[in-house]
C-alpha positions as CSV (number, residue, x, y, z in Angstrom):
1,X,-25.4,-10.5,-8.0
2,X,-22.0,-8.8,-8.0
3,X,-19.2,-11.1,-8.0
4,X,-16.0,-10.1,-5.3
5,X,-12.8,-11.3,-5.3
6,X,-11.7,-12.9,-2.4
7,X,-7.9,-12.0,-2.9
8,X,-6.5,-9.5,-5.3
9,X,-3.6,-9.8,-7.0
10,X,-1.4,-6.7,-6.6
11,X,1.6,-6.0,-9.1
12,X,5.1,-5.9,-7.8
13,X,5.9,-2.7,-6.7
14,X,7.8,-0.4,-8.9
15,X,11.1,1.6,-7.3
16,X,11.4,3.8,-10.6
17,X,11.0,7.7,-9.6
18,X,11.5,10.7,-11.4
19,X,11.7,12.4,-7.6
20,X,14.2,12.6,-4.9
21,X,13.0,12.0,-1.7
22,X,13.5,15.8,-0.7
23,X,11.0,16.5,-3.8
24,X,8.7,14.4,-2.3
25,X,8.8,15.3,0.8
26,X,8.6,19.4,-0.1
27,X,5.7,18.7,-2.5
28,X,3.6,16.5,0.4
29,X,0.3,18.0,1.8
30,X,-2.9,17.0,3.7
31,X,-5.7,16.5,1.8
32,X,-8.9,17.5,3.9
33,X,-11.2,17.1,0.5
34,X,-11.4,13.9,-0.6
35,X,-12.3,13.2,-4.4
36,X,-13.7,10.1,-6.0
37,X,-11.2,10.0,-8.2
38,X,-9.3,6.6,-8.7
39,X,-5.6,5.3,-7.7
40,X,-3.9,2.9,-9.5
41,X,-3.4,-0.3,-9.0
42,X,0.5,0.1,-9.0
43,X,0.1,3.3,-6.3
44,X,-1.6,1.1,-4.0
45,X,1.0,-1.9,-4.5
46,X,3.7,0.3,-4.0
47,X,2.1,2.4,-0.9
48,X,1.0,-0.9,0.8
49,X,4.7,-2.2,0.1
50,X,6.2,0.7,1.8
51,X,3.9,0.5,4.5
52,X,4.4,-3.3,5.1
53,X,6.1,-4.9,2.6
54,X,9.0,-7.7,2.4
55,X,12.2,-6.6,1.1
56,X,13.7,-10.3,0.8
57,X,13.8,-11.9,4.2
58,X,13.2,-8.7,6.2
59,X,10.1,-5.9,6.5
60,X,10.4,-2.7,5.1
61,X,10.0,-0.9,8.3
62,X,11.0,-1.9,11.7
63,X,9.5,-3.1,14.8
64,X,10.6,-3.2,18.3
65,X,11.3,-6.8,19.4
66,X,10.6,-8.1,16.2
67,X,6.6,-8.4,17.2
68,X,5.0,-6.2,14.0
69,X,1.7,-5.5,15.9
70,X,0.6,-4.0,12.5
71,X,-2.1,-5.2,10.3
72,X,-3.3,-3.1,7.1
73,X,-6.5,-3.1,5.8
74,X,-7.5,-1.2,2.5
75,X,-11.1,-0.3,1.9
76,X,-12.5,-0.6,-1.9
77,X,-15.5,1.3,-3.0
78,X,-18.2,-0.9,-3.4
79,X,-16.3,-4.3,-2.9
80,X,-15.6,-4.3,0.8
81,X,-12.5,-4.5,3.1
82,X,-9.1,-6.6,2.1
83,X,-6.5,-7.5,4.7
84,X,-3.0,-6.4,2.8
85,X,-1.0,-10.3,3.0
86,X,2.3,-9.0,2.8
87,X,4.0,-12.8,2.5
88,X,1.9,-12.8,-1.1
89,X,2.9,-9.2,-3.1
């Protein structure tokens, strides 16, 4: 029987870039192929952060009337669904 965690701990996101945000934003392109290869942990911390994350008291995006409808969900290969608790990263 395969043991999954209920709750995974995700590392603090790192802010250290080698790219400016135009880089980024030149170098960005679907992907319509996906590949099994694996993310890291940090990429997914800092992505899910970004996404919708707390930057001290306040989110890191806004939302009209203060309501953030938004709930994330991230889906692992072979261990199931997690709901991203941004009050715990």
């Amino acid at each position: 029987m395969i043991s999954i965690p209920m709750e995974i701990d995700l590392p603090k996101p790192s802010f250290k870039s080698n790219k400016s945000v135009e880089e980024c934003i030149i170098e960005r392109e679907s992907v319509r192929r996906y590949s099994d290869r694996k993310i890291e942990i940090e990429k997914v911390s800092l992505i899910l952060w970004a996404a919708q994350g707390m930057k001290g008291l306040k989110k890191t995006v806004p939302s009209a009337g203060a309501t953030y409808p938004l709930e994330i969900y991230i889906t692992l290969k072979d261990m199931g669904y997690f709901h991203y608790n941004y009050h715990k990263h």
